[in-house]
DRENMAR-837783 format. One record per residue (C-alpha): residue number from 0; x, y, z. Coordinates in steps of 0.25 Angstrom, whole numbers. Each point is the difference from the previous one (the first is absolute). Example, Ala and Ser with C-alpha at 12.3 -4.5 7.8 and 13.67 -1.06 7.14 Angstrom:
r nr->0&xx->49&yy->-18&zz->31
r nr->1&xx->6&yy->14&zz->-2
***
This chain:
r nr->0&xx->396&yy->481&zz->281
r nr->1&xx->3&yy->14&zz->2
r nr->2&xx->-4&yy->6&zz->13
r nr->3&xx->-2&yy->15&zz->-6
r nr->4&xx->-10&yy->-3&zz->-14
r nr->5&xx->0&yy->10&zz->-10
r nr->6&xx->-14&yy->10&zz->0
r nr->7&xx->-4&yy->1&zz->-13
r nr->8&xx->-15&yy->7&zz->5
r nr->9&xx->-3&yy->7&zz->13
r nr->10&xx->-14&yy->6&zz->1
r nr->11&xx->0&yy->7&zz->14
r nr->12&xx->-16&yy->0&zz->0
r nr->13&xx->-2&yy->-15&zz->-1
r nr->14&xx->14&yy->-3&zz->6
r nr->15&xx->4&yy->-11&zz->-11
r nr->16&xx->15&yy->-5&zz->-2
r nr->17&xx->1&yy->-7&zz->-13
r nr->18&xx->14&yy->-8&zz->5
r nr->19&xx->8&yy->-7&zz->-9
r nr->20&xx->10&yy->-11&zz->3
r nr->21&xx->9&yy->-11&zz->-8
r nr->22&xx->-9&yy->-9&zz->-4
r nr->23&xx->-14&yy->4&zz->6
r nr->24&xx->-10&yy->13&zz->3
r nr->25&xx->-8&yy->2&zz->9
r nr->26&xx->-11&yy->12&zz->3
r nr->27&xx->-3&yy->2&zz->16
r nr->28&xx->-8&yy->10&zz->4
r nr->29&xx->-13&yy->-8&zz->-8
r nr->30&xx->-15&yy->6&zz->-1
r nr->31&xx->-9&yy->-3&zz->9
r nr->32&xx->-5&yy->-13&zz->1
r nr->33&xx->11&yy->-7&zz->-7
r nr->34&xx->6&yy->-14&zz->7
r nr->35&xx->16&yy->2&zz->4
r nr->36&xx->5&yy->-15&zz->6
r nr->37&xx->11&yy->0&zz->7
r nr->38&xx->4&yy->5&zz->13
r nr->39&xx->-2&yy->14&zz->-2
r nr->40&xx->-8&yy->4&zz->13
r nr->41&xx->14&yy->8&zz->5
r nr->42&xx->-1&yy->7&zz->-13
r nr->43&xx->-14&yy->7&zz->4
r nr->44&xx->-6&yy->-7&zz->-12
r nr->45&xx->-14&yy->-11&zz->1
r nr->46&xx->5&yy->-15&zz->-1
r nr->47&xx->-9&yy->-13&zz->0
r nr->48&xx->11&yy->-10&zz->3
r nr->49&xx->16&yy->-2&zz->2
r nr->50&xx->10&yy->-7&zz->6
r nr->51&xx->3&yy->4&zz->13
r nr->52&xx->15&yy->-7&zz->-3
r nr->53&xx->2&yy->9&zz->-13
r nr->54&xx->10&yy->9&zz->0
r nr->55&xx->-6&yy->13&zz->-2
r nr->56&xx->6&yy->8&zz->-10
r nr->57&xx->-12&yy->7&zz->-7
r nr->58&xx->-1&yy->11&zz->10
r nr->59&xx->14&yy->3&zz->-3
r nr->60&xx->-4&yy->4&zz->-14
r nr->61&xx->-10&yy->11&zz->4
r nr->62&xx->9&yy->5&zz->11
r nr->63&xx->11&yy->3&zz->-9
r nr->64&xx->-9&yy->6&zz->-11
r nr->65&xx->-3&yy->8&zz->11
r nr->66&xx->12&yy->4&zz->5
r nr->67&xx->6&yy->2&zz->-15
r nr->68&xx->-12&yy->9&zz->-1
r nr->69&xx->1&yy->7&zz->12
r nr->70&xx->16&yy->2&zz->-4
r nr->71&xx->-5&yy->6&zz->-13
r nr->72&xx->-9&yy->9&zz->7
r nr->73&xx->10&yy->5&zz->10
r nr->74&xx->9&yy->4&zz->-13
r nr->75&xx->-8&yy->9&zz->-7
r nr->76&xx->7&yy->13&zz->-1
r nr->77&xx->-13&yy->8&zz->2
r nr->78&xx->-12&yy->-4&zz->8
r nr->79&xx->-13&yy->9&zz->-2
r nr->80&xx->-2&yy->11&zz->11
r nr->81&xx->-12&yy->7&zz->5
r nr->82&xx->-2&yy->14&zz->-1
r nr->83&xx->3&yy->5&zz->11
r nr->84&xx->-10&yy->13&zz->-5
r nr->85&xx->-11&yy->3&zz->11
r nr->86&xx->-10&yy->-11&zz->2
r nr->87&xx->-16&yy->8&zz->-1
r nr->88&xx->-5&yy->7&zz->11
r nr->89&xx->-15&yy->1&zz->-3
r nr->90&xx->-8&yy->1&zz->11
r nr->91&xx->-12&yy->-6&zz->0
r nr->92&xx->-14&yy->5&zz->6
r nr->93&xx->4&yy->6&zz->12
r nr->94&xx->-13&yy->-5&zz->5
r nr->95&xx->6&yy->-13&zz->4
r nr->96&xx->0&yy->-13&zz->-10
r nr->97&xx->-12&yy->-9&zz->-1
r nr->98&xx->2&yy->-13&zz->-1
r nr->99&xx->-8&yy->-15&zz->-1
r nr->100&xx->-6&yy->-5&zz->12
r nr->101&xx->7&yy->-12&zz->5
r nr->102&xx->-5&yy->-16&zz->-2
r nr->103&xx->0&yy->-9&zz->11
r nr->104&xx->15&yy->-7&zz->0
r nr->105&xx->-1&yy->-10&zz->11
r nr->106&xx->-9&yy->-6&zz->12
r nr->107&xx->-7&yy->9&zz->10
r nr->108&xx->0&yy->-2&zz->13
r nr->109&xx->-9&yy->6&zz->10
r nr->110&xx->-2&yy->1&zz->15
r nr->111&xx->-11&yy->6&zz->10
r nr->112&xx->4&yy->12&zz->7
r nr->113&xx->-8&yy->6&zz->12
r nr->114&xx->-1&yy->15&zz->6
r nr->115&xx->13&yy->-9&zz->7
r nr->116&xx->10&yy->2&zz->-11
r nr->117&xx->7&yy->-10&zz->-6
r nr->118&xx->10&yy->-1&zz->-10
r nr->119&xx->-1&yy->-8&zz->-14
r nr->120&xx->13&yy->-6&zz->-7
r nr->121&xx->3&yy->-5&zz->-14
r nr->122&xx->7&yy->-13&zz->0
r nr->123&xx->13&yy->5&zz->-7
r nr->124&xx->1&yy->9&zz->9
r nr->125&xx->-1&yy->11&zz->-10
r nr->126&xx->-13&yy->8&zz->7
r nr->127&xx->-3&yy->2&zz->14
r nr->128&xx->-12&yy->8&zz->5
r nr->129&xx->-2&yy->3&zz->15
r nr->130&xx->-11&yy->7&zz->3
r nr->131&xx->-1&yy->8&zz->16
r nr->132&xx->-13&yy->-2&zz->10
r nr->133&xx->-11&yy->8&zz->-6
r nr->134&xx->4&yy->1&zz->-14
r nr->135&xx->-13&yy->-7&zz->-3
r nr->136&xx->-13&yy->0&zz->8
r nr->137&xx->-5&yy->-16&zz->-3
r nr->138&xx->6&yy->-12&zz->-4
r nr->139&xx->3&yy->0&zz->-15
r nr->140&xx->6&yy->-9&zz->-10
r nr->141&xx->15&yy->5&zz->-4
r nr->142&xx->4&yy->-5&zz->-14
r nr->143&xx->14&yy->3&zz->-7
r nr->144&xx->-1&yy->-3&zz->-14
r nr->145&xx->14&yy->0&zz->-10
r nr->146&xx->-1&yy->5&zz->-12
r nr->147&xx->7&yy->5&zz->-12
r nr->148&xx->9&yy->12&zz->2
r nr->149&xx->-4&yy->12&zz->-11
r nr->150&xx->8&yy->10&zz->11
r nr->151&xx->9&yy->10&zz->-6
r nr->152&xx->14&yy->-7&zz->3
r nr->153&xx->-7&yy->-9&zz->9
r nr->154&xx->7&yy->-13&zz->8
r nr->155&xx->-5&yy->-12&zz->2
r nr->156&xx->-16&yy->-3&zz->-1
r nr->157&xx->-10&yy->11&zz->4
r nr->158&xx->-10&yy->-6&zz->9
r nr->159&xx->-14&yy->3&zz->2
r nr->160&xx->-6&yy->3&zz->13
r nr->161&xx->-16&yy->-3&zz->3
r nr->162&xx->-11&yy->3&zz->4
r nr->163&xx->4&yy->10&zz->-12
r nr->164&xx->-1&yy->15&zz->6
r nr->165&xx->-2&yy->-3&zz->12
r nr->166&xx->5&yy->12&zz->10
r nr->167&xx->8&yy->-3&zz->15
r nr->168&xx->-5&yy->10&zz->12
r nr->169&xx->16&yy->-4&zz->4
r nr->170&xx->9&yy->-1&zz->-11
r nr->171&xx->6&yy->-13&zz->-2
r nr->172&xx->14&yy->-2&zz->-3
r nr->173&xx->4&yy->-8&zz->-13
r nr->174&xx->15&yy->-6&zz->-1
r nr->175&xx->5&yy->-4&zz->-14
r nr->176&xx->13&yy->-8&zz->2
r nr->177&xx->11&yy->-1&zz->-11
r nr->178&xx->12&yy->-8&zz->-7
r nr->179&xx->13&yy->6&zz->-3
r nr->180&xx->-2&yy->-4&zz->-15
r nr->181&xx->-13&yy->9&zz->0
r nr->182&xx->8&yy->13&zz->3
r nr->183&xx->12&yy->-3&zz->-10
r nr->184&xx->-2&yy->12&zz->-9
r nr->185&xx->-6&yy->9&zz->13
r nr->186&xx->3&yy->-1&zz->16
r nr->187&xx->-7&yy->-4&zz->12
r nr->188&xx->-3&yy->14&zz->4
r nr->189&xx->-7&yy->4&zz->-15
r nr->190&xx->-9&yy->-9&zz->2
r nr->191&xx->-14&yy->5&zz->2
r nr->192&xx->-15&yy->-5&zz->2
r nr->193&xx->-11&yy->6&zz->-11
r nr->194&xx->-15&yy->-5&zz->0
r nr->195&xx->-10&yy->1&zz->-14
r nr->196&xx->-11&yy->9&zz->2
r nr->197&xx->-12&yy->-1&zz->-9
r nr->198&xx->6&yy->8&zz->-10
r nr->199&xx->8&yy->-11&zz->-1
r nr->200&xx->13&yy->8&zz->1
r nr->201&xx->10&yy->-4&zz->11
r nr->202&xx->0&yy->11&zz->14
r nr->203&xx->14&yy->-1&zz->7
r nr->204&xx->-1&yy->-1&zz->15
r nr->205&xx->7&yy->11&zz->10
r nr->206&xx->6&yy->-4&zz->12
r nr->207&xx->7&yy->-14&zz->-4
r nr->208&xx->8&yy->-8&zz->11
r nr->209&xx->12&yy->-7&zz->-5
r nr->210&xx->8&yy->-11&zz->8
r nr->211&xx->10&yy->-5&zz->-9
r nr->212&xx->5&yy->-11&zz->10
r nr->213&xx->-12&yy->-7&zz->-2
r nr->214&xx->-2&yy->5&zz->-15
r nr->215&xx->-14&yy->5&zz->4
r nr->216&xx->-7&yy->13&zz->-3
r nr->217&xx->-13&yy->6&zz->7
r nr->218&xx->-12&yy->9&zz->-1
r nr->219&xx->-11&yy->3&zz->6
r nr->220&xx->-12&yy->-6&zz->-7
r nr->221&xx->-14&yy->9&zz->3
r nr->222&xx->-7&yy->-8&zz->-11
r nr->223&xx->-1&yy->-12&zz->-9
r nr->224&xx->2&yy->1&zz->-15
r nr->225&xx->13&yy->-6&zz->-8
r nr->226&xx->13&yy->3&zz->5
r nr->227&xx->13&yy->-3&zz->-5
r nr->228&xx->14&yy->1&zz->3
r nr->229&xx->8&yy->10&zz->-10
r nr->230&xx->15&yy->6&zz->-2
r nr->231&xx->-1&yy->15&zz->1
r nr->232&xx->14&yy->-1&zz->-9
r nr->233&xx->5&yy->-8&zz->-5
r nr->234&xx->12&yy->-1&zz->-11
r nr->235&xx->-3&yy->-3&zz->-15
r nr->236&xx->9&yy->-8&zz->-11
r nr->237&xx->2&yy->-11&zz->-8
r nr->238&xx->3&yy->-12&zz->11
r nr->239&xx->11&yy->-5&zz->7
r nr->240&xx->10&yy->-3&zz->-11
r nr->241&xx->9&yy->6&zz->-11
r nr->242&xx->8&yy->-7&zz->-12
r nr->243&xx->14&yy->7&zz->-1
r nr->244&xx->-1&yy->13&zz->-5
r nr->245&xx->-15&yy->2&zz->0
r nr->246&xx->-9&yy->12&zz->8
r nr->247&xx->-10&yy->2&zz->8
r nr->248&xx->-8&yy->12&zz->6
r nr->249&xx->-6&yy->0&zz->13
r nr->250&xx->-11&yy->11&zz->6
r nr->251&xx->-4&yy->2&zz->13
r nr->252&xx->-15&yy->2&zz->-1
r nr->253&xx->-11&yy->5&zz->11
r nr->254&xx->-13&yy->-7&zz->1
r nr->255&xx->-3&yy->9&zz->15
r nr->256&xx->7&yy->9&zz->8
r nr->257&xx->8&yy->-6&zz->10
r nr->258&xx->-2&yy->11&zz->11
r nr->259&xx->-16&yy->2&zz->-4
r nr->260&xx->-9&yy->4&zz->11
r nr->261&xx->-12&yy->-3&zz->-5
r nr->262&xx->-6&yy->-10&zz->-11
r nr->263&xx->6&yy->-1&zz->-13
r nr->264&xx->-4&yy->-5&zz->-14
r nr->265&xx->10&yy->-9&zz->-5
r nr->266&xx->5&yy->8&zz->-14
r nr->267&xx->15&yy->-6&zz->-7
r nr->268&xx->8&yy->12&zz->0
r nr->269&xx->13&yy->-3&zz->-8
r nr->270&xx->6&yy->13&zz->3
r nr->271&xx->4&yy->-4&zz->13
r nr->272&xx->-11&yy->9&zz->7
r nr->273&xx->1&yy->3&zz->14
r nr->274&xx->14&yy->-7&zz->0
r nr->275&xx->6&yy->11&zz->-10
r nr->276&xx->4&yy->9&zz->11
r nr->277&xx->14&yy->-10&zz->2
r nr->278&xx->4&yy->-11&zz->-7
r nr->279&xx->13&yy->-6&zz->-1
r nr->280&xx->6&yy->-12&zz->-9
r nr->281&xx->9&yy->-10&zz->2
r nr->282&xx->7&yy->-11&zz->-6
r nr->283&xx->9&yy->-10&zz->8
r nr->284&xx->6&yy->-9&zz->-11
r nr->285&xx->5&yy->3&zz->-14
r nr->286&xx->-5&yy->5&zz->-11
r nr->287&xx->-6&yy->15&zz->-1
r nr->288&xx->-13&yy->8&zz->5
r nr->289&xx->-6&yy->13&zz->-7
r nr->290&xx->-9&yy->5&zz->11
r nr->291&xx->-10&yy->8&zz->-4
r nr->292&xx->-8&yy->5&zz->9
r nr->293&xx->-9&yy->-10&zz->2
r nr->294&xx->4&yy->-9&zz->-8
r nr->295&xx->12&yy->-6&zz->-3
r nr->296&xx->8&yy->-8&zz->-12
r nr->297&xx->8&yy->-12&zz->4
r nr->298&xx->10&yy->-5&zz->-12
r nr->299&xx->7&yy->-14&zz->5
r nr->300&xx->15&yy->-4&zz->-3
r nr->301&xx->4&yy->-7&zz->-10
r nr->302&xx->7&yy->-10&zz->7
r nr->303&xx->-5&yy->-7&zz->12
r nr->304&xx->3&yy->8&zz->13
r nr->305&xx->7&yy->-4&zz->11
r nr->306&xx->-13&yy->3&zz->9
r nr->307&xx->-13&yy->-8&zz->-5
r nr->308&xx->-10&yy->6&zz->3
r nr->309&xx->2&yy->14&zz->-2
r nr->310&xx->-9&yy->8&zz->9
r nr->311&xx->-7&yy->14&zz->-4
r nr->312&xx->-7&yy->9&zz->11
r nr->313&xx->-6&yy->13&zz->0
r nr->314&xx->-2&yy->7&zz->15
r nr->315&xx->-13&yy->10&zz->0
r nr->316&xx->-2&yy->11&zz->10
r nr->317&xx->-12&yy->8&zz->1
r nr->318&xx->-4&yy->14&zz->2
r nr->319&xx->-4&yy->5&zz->15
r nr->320&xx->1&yy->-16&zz->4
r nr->321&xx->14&yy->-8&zz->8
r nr->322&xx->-3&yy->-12&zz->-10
r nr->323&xx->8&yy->-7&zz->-8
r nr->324&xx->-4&yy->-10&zz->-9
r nr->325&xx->11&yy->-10&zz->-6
r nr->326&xx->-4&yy->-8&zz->-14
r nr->327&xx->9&yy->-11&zz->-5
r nr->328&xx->2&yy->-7&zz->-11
r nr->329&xx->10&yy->-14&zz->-1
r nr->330&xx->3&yy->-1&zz->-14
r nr->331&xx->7&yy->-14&zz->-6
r nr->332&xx->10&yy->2&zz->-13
r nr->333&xx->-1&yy->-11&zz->-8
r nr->334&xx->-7&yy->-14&zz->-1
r nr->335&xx->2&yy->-2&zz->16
r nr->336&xx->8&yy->-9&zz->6
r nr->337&xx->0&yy->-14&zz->8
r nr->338&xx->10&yy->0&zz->12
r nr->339&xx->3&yy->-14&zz->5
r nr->340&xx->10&yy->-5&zz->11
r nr->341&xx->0&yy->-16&zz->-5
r nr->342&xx->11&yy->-9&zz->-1
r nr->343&xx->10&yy->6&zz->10
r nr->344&xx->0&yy->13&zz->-11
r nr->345&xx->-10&yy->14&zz->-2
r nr->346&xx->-6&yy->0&zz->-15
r nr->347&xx->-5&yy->12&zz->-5
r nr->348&xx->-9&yy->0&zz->-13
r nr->349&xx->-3&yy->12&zz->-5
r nr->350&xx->0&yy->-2&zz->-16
r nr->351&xx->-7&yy->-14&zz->-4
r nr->352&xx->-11&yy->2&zz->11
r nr->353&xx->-15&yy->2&zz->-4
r nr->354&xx->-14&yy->-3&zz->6
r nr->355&xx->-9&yy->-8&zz->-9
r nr->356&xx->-15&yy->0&zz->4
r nr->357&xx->-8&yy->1&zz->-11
r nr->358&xx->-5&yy->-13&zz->5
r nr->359&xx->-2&yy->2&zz->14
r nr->360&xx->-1&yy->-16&zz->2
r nr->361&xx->13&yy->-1&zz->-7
r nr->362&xx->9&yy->11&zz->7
r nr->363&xx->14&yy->1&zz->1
r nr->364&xx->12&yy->9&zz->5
r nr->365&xx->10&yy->-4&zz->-7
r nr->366&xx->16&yy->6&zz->-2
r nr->367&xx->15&yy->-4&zz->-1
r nr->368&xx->11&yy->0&zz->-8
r nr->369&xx->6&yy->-8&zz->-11
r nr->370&xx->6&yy->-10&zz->6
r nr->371&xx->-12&yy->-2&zz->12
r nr->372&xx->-16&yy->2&zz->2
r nr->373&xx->-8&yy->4&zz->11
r nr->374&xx->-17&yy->-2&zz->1
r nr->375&xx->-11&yy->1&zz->8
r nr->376&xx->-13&yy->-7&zz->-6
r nr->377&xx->-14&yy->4&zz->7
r nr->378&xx->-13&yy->0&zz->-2
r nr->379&xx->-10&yy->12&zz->1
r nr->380&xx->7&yy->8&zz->10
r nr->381&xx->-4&yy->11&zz->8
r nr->382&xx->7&yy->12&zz->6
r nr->383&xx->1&yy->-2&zz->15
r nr->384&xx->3&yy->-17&zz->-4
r nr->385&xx->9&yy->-9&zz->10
r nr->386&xx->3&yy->-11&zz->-10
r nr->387&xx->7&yy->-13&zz->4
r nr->388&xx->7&yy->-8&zz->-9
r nr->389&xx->-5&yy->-12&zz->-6
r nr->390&xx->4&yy->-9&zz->-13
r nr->391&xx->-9&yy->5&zz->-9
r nr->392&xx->-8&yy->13&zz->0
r nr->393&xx->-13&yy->1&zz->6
r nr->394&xx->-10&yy->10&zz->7
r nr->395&xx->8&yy->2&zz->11
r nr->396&xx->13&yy->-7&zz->-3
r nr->397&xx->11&yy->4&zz->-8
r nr->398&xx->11&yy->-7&zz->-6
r nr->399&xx->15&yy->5&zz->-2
r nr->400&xx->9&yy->-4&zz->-7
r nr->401&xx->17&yy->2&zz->0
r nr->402&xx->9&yy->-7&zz->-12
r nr->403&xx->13&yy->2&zz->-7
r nr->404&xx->1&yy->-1&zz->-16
r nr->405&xx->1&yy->-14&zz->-4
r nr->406&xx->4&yy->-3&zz->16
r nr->407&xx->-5&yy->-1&zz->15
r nr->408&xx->-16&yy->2&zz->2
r nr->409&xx->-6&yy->3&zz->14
r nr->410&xx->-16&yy->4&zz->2
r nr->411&xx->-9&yy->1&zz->10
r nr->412&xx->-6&yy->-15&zz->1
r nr->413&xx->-3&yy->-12&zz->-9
r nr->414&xx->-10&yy->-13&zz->2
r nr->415&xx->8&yy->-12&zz->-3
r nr->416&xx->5&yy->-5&zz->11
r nr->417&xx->-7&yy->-13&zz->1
r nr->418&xx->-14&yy->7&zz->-1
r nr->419&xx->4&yy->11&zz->11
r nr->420&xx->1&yy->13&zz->-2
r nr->421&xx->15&yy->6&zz->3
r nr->422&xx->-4&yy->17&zz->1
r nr->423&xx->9&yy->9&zz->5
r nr->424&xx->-2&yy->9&zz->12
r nr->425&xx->-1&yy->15&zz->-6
r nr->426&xx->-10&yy->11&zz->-5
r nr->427&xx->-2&yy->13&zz->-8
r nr->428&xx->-5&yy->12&zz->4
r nr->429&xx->-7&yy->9&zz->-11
r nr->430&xx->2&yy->13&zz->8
r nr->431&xx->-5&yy->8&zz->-11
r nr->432&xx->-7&yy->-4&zz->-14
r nr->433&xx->-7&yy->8&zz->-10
r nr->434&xx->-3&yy->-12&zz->-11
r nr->435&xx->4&yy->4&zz->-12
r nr->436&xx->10&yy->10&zz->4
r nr->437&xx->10&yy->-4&zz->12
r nr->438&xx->3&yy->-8&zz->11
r nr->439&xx->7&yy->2&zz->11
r nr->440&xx->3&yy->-12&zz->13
r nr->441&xx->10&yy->-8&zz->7
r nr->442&xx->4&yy->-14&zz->1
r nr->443&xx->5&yy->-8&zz->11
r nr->444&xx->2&yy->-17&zz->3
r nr->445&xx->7&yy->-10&zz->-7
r nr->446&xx->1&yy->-7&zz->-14
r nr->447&xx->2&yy->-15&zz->-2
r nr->448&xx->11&yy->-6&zz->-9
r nr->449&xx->-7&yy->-6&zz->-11
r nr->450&xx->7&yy->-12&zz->1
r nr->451&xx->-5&yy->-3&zz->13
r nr->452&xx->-12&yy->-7&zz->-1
r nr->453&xx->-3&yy->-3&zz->15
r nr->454&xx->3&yy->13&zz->8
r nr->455&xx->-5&yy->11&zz->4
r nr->456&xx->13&yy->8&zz->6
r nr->457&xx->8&yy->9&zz->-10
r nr->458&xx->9&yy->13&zz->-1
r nr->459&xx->-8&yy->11&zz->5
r nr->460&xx->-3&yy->12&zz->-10
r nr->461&xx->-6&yy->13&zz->5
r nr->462&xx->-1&yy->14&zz->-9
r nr->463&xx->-9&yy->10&zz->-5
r nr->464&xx->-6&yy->5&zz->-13
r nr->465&xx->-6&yy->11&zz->-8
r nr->466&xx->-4&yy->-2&zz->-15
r nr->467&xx->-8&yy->4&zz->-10
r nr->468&xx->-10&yy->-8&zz->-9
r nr->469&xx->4&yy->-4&zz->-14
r nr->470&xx->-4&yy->10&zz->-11
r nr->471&xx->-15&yy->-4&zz->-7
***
């Protein structure tokens, strides 16, 4: 049996290989509901049944569809580009924009505070309000509510602060504290604080405290309402990946002025607004960028550069003000890439590699080459995820899985050893993960050889990864 089948039909929306061999044909990428047996767990694909002594060969079929496909793809002489014209720059009412009022989105906690002061914390450690000695005149319930975030670029949840409306004789002080992955498209010092009136349009608050150590940002808080965290710019674009050849245009847009003095409505200005008075693009990598004022057109090579990712940035000055604002955009070309040191040797996979999770309780990284294949099998996974390996996947566990075509297997634990489960010591770390889109995390422990039915020791394996789902 060959190992590279003949496509005779690829359909990219429902991702099915027709694969032809010698003597038998086979369709993978079946609809939903439809029974595969066989060991095809590795393969991101629902099984009922297998033997774990099979030699697996299945996932091999879809890995080199894939790749063939993905070879096809990287040889088309012309890939579509975007216009690079200028995006439009409608302003809308300069009145601020009126949005929906948020819906509860978690538990509320509550606390008694007296004319003492106290200070109120969610248990994420998202929100924290402290509020001074005689900020209020009697003991009163404090409640912080999350709720869905209908802020104009608004991070996180907005959280709702009761007794609704009620006013402090001392101003108390509200902390927001952030991730590094909720000011990818931004910075730390963009970030501002907005709260919804009755208007139901979003008010931006002046005098904002920004410790970027601790990824906090404060305000003064002289009343309860809604408040929210938001990004005052922020960059806009398609993602964080490119196929060879393709573009992609990125604009700075103001949502509040970042040197305001007083309160602002929260209006998208894609003209670059205040930030007009200076801005300068960069690109560090290869390919080309088209500024245009405040925008710019990013065309990627068409062959895979030597730096992956390539980094865009765009530096802003502002009129009568020492600030400077720095936005930066990481852009992948290609399907991604898995980075392994296993065996004594670094692999890299950057063609055959694809994130299927169209079923979340069936997800799988998977990548190699032609003559080897690489997977990591999970269930419902998170962004944020500490995973340790397992030998099956689970909520919580992952398996992972190392074999050769046609030659030595290794993976991350097995359950026939006289009734004893035999797991290795490791775990995966999803640093990043949109579902549906990409994933980005690290791996690090030791595999088993699969031939080793009692033990629990292994070559060690560690890397890093960052791909993209499967095209739906």
């Amino acid at each position: 049996m060959d190992l590279f089948p003949t496509i005779h039909k690829y359909n990219r929306t429902s991702l099915i290989l027709f694969m032809t061999y010698h003597t038998a044909s086979f369709r993978i990428g079946a609809p939903q509901g439809a029974v595969l047996h066989g060991q095809l767990s590795n393969a991101g694909c629902k099984f009922t049944q297998y033997a774990r002594k099979t030699v697996i060969t299945f996932r091999y079929f879809l890995l080199a569809g894939w790749l063939l496909l993905g070879g096809l793809n990287g040889c088309k002489p012309d890939q579509t580009e975007v216009d690079p014209s200028k995006p439009n720059t409608e302003q809308p009412n300069p009145t601020g924009e009126v949005t929906e009022v948020g819906q509860p989105d978690g538990v509320v906690i509550s606390k008694t505070i007296g004319p003492e002061g106290g200070t109120l914390s969610t248990a994420d450690g998202r929100i924290r309000l402290t509020l001074p000695a005689g900020a209020i005149d009697k003991a009163t319930t404090i409640s912080i509510q999350p709720i869905t975030n209908h802020t104009p670029n608004g991070v996180g949840q907005s959280y709702r602060f009761m007794p609704d409306g009620l006013q402090f004789k001392k101003p108390a002080t509200l902390t927001f504290h952030h991730t590094e992955s909720d000011v990818e498209d931004s910075a730390p010092s963009a970030l501002g604080v907005a709260y919804q009136r009755t208007n139901k349009i979003w008010y931006a608050v002046p005098g904002k405290q920004v410790d970027t150590q601790k990824r906090e940002v404060s305000v003064a808080m002289p009343h309860f309402s809604d408040w929210s965290l938001f990004e005052q710019f922020h960059l806009t674009g398609s993602g964080s990946f490119l196929d060879l050849g393709e573009s992609m245009t990125l604009e700075v847009v103001e949502i509040a002025p970042l040197t305001g003095n007083g309160e602002e409505p929260l209006i998208s200005k894609t003209t670059g607004g205040q930030a007009n008075d200076g801005l300068k693009w960069a690109l560090i990598g290869e390919g080309t960028l088209k500024p245009d004022k405040h925008a710019a057109t990013y065309t990627a090579p068409r062959t895979l550069p030597k730096q992956n990712p390539v980094t865009i940035s765009v530096e802003m000055t502002f009129a009568n003000s020492p600030v400077k604002l720095i936005l930066v955009r990481e852009v992948y070309i290609g399907r991604g890439y898995i980075k392994l040191n296993f065996l004594g040797q670094e692999r890299l996979y950057t063609l055959g590699v694809f994130l299927d999770d169209e079923e979340p309780e069936y997800s799988a990284i998977i990548g190699g080459t032609s003559s080897e294949m690489f997977s990591i099998n999970f269930s419902n996974g998170k962004e944020g995820s500490v995973i340790p390996f397992y030998y099956d996947r689970e909520p919580g566990k992952c398996r992972v899985n190392f074999e050769f075509n046609g030659g030595k297997q290794y993976d991350s634990g097995h359950d026939w050893c006289n009734g004893e489960d035999m797991i290795a010591n490791g775990q995966v770390v999803l640093e990043k993960y949109e579902p549906g889109k990409f994933v980005k995390g690290t791996i690090s422990g030791n595999l088993i050889d699969y031939e080793d039915e009692c033990t629990r020791s292994g070559p060690p394996i560690s890397g890093e990864f960052f791909v993209r789902a499967m095209p739906r």
